[in-house]
C-alpha positions as CSV (number, residue, x, y, z in Angstrom):
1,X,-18.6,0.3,-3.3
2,X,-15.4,-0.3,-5.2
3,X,-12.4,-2.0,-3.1
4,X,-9.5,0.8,-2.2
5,X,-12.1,3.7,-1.8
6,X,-12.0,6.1,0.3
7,X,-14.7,7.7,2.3
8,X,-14.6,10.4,4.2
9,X,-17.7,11.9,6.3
10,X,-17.9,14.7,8.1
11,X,-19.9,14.9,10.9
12,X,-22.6,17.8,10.5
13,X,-24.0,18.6,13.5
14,X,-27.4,19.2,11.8
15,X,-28.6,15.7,11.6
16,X,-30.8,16.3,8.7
17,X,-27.9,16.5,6.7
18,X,-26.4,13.3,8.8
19,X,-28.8,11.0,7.6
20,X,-28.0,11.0,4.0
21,X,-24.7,9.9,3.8
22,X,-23.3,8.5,0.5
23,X,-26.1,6.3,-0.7
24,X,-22.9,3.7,-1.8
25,X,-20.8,3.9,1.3
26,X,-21.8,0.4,2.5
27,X,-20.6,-1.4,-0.3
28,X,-23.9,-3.3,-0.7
29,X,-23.1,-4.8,-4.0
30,X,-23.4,-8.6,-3.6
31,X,-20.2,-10.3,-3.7
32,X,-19.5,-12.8,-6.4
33,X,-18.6,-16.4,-5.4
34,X,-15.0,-15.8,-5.5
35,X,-14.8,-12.1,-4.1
36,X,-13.3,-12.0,-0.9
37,X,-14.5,-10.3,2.2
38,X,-13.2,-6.9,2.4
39,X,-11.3,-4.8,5.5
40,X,-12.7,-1.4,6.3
41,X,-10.8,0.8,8.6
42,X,-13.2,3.1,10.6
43,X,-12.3,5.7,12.8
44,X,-13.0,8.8,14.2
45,X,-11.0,12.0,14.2
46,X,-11.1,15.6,15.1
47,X,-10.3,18.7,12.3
48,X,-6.5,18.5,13.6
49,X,-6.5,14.6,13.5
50,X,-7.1,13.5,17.2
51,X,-8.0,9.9,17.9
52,X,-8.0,10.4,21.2
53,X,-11.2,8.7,22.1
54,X,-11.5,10.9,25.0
55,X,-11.7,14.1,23.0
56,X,-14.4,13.3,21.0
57,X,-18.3,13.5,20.7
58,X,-20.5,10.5,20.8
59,X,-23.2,11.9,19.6
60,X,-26.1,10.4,17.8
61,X,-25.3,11.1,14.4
62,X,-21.9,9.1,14.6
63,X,-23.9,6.3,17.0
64,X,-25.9,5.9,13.9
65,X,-23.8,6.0,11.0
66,X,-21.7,3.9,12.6
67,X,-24.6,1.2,13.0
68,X,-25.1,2.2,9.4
69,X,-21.6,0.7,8.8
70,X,-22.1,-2.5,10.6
71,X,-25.3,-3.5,8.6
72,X,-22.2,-5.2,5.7
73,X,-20.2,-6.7,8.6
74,X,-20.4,-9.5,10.4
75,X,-16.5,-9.4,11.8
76,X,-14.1,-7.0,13.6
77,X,-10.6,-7.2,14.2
78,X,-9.1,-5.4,16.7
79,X,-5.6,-5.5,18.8
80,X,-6.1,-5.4,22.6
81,X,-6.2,-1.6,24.0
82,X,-8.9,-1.1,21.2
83,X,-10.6,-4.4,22.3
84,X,-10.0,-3.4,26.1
85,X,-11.7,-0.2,24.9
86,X,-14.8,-1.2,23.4
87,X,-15.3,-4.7,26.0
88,X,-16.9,-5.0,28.2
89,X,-18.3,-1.0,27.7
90,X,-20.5,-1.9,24.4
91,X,-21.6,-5.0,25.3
92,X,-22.8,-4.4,28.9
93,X,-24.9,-1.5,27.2
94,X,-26.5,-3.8,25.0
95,X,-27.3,-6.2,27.9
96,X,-28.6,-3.5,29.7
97,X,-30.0,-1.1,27.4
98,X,-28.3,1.5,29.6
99,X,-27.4,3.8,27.1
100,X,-28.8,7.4,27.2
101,X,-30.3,7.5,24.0
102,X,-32.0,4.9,21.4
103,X,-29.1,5.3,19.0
104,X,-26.2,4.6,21.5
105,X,-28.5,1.2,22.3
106,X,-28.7,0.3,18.6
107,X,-25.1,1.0,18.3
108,X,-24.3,-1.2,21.6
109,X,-27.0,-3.8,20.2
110,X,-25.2,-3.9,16.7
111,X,-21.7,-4.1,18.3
112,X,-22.6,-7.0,20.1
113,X,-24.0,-9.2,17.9
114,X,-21.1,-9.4,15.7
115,X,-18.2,-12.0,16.0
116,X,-14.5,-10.7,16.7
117,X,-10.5,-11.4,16.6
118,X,-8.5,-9.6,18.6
119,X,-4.9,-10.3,17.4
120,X,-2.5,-10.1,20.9
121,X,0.3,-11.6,22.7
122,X,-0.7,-10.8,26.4
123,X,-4.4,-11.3,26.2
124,X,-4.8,-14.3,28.4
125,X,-8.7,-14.4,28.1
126,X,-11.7,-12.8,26.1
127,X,-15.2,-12.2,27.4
128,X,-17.9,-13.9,25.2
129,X,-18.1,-17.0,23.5
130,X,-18.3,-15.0,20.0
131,X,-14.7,-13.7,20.7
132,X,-11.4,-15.5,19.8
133,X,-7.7,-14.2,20.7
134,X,-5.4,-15.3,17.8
135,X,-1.4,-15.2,18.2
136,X,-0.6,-16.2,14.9
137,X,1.0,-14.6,12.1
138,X,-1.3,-11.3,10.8
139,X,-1.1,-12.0,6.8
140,X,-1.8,-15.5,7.1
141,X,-4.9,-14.9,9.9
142,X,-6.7,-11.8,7.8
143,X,-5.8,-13.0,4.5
144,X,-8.1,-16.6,5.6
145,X,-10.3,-14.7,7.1
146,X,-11.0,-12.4,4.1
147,X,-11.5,-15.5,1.9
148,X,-14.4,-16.9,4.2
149,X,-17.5,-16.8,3.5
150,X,-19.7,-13.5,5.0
151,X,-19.9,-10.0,5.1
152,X,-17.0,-7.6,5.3
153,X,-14.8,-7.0,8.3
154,X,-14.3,-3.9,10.3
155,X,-11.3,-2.9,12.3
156,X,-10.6,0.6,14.7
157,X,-7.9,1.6,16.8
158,X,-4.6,3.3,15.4
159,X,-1.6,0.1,16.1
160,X,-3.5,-2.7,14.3
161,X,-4.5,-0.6,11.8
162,X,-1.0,0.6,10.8
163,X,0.2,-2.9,10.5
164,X,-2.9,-4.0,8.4
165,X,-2.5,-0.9,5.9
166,X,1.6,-1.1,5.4
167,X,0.4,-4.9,4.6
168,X,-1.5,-3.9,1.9
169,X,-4.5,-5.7,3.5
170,X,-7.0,-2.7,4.2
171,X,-9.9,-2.0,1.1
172,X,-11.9,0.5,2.4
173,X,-11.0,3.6,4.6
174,X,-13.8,5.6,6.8
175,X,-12.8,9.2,8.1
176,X,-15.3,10.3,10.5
177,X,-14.5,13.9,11.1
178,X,-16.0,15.8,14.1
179,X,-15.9,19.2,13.9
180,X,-14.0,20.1,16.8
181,X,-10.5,21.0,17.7
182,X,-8.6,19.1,20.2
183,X,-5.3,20.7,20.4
184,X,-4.0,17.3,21.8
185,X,-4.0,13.8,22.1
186,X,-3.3,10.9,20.2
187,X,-3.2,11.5,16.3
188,X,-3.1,8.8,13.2
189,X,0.6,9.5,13.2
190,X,2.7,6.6,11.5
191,X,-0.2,5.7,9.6
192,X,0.7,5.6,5.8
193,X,-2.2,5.5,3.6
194,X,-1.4,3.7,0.3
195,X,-0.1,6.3,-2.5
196,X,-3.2,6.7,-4.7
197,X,-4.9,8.4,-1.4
198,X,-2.0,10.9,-0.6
């Protein structure tokens, strides 16, 4: 996938049609010698734009495709309420295998076997030895970490997000929409997209 694209994919509820996807949407052209690593935000929303994780389905289709995602990265970055959100849920799944259906496993599996920064200021610890809190400067952090080697890296939540894209620092952007109505919660206000996307 060309860098700065934007992908958008609607959940269908008829997981026939889920499976398909965009046969491009990982990106799995080999990356030169001097390509950096790109950032892909991910997240999920409802029709009118809720984030609200508690408002929305985790159903198989989005375990999946989101396992999908993961197969190109090897790295996410996340501030702390998103890394509070996901540890120690995702990983205590995969340990256990406790999730309710094969697809939430492979999702808890896939999650867990990756490496992660969580950028914060009040963090005093993180669980894991694959797991490292940085307090450094943002740019200077994600632009290194973009010119390491490996796949690309993947970041959620709304806050680090926002300061990553009015950076300039974000490649790819993933919309997973649900087809469901909240009629509240958190929404992806303040998040400016670059201008070729509005």
């Amino acid at each position: 996938m060309p860098s700065g694209q934007l992908v958008l994919y609607a959940q269908s509820r008829i997981p026939a049609i889920g499976k398909n996807l965009n046969p491009n949407y990982l990106g799995g052209q080999a990356r030169g010698a001097n390509q950096m690593r790109n950032l892909i935000f991910a997240i999920n929303l409802t029709l009118d734009g809720c984030c609200d994780h508690t408002k929305l389905s985790g159903s198989d289709e989005i375990h999946d495709y989101f396992t999908q995602l993961m197969r190109d990265v090897d790295l996410f970055v996340y501030g702390r309420k998103t890394y509070q959100l996901m540890v120690p849920f995702w990983p205590d799944v995969a340990k256990n295998h406790s999730g309710p259906t094969k697809a939430m496993n492979d999702f808890a599996q896939a999650f867990d076997s990756r490496k992660m920064v969580v950028f914060s200021q009040s963090l005093d610890s993180a669980e894991g030895e694959k797991t490292r809190i940085v307090r450094t400067n943002l740019k200077d952090e994600i632009l290194k970490l973009k010119q390491e080697p490996g796949k690309n890296i993947l970041t959620g939540g709304v806050y680090l997000p926002s300061q990553l894209i009015e950076l300039g620092l974000v490649d790819e952007y993933y919309f997973v929409v649900q087809p469901i109505i909240a009629g509240e919660g958190r929404r992806l206000d303040g998040i400016n997209l670059p201008e070729k996307y509005n």
